[in-house]
Structures are given as structure tokens and as C-alpha cells.
C-alpha positions in Angstrom: -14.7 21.0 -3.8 -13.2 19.9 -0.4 -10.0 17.9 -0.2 -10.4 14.1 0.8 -9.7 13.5 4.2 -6.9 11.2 5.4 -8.3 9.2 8.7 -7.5 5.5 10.0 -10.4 3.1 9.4 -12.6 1.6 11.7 -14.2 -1.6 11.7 -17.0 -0.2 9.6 -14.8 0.3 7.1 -13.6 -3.1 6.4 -16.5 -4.3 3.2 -15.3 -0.6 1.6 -11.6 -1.6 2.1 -12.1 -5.1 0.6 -14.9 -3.9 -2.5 -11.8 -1.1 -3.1 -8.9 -3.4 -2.8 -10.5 -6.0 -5.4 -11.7 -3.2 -7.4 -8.3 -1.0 -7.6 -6.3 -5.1 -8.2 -8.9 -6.1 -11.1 -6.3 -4.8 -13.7 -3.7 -6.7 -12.9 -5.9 -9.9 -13.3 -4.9 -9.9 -16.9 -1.1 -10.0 -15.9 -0.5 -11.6 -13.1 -0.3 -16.1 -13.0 -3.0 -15.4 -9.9 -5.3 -13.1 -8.6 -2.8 -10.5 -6.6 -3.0 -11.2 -2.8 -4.8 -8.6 -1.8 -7.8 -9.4 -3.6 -7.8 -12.7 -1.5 -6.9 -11.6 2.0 -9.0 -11.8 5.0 -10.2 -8.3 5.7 -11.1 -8.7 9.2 -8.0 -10.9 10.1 -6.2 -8.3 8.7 -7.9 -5.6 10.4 -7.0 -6.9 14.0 -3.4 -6.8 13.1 -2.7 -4.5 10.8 -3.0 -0.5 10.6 -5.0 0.7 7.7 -6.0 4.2 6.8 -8.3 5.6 4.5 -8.8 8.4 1.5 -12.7 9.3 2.0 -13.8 12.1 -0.6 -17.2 12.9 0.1 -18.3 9.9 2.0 -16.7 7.5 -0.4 -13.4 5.7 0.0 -11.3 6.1 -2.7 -7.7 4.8 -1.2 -6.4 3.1 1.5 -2.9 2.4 3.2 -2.2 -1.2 5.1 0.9 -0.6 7.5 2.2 -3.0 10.4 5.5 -2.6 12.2 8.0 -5.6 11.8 11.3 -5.1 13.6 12.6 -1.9 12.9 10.6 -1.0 9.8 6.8 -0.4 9.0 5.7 -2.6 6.1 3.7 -1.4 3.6 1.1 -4.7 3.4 -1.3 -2.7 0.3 -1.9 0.6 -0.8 -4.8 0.8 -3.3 -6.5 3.4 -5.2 -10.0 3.7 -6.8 -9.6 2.9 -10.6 -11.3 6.2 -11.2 -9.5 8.4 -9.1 -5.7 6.3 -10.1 -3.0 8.8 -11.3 -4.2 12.2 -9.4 -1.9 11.9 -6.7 -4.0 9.7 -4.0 -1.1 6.9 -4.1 1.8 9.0 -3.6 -0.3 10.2 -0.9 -1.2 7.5 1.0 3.0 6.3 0.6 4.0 9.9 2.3 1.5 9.2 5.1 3.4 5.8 5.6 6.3 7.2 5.9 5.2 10.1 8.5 3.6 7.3 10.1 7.3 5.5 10.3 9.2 8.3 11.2 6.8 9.3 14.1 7.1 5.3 15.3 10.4 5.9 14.9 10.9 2.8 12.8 14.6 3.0 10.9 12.8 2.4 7.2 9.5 1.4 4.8 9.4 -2.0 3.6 7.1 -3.1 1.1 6.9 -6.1 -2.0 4.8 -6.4 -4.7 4.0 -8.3 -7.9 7.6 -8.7 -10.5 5.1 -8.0 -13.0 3.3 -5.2 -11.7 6.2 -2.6 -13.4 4.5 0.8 -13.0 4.0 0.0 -9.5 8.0 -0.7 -9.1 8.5 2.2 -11.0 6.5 4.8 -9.0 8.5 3.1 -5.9 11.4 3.8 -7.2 10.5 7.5 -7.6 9.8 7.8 -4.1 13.2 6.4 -3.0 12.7 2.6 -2.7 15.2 0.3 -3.2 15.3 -3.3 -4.6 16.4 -5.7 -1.8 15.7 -8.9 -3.2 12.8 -11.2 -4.9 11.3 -13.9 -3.5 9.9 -17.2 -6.0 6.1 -17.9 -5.0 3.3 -20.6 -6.1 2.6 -20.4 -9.8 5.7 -18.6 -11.1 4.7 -15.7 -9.0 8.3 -13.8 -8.0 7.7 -10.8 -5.5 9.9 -7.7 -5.7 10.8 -6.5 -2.0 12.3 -2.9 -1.7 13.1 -0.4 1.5 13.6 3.0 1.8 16.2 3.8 4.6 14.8 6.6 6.4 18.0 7.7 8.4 19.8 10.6 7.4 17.0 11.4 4.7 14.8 14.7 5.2 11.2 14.1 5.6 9.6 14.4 2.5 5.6 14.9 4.4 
């Protein structure tokens, strides 16, 4: 069986990256206060600003990465996995090709937030170098976890 291949999306791809998104988000529904943002973004708004690549395994997308620089860091906006395909590596992944993608920018670090409550998500963060910076207090009791990985001075792990 071939690998999945790695590509940026196109335009074409934006129903697949929003059916995937909800569908990889649906089990935090039963954690969260609110549905997690992703699962109510604008797709094509997002797709004019916003970087996004894709996991396609036989003509099927089964993960995707949403980058866009801001200052000196890219920010990791989503990275989402098929439910089926979740814990076989894809994620881990998709974070290494964000972080080729910032060192070939040339961007000083990786930025990304998610969900307080969303713990194995922190965790597997954490295991690829991110640090907590700081939370922010949203609508609905909501507190988002923001964390960076400093990418000067560190070997490149892709």
C-alpha cells in the first residue's frame, strides 16, 4: 500500500477540509461548553488567507494542516485528523511539516492554541516541544491554552 501524500490544497479541496475538520472535532462536542472553532469557521474565508495542506491516502483526505505567518512565527490555526485514521502518526506528521514549513520561511518559532479542555491534544504538544505561554478567557467559559516552540538553536526534527 502506498504512503499518503503530503500536498497543499486547492480550492477544490475546501468541502473535504470542512466535512474532515467537523468530523475529526465531533469528539470534543461532548467536552467542550461550544462546538470547537474549527467546526464553525468559514472555509473559504479561510482559504484566501491561510495556508492549508493536506494528507490524501488514495484519493481521500485524511488530515490537514492550517498555517499563516504572524510576525515572526507561523501559527498553527487547525490540524485535524480522520477519526479513523487518529493515532497512526498522521498528526505528528502534519506538526513536522509545519515546522519545516517555518524554518524554510524562516519564521523564529510555531505558535498555536487550543481548547484548556482538550488535554491529549496539550499533551502530544508538549511532546513535540511546545511550550505554555499563556491562556486566554473566551465566551462561555471557554479558556484557550497558547503555546510556542522556539525554533532557534534547536535541530530540525523533519
Amino acid at each position: 500500500m502506498a504512503e499518503p501524500i503530503l500536498r497543499r490544497a486547492v480550492a477544490a479541496d475546501i468541502p473535504d477540509i470542512r466535512a474532515l475538520t467537523i468530523r475529526a472535532y465531533t469528539k470534543w462536542l461532548a467536552v467542550t461548553p461550544r462546538p470547537p472553532r474549527p467546526m464553525t469557521a468559514d472555509y473559504d474565508q479561510a482559504f484566501a488567507a491561510h495556508r492549508f495542506d493536506v494528507l490524501i491516502d488514495q484519493d481521500t483526505l485524511i488530515g490537514l494542516i492550517e498555517t499563516v505567518a504572524q510576525d515572526d512565527e507561523l501559527l498553527i490555526v487547525n490540524v485535524a485528523v480522520a477519526p479513523e485514521q487518529q493515532g497512526q502518526g498522521y498528526g505528528v506528521l502534519l506538526m513536522r511539516h509545519a515546522e519545516h514549513l517555518a524554518r524554510r520561511s524562516g519564521a523564529k518559532g510555531l505558535r498555536l492554541y487550543t481548547n484548556k479542555l482538550m488535554t491529549s491534544n496539550i499533551a502530544l504538544y508538549e511532546r513535540l516541544g511546545f511550550v505554555f505561554d499563556t491562556e486566554t478567557y473566551h465566551d462561555q467559559g471557554t479558556v484557550a491554552v497558547h503555546m510556542v516552540k522556539d525554533l532557534q538553536g534547536i535541530p530540525s526534527l523533519v
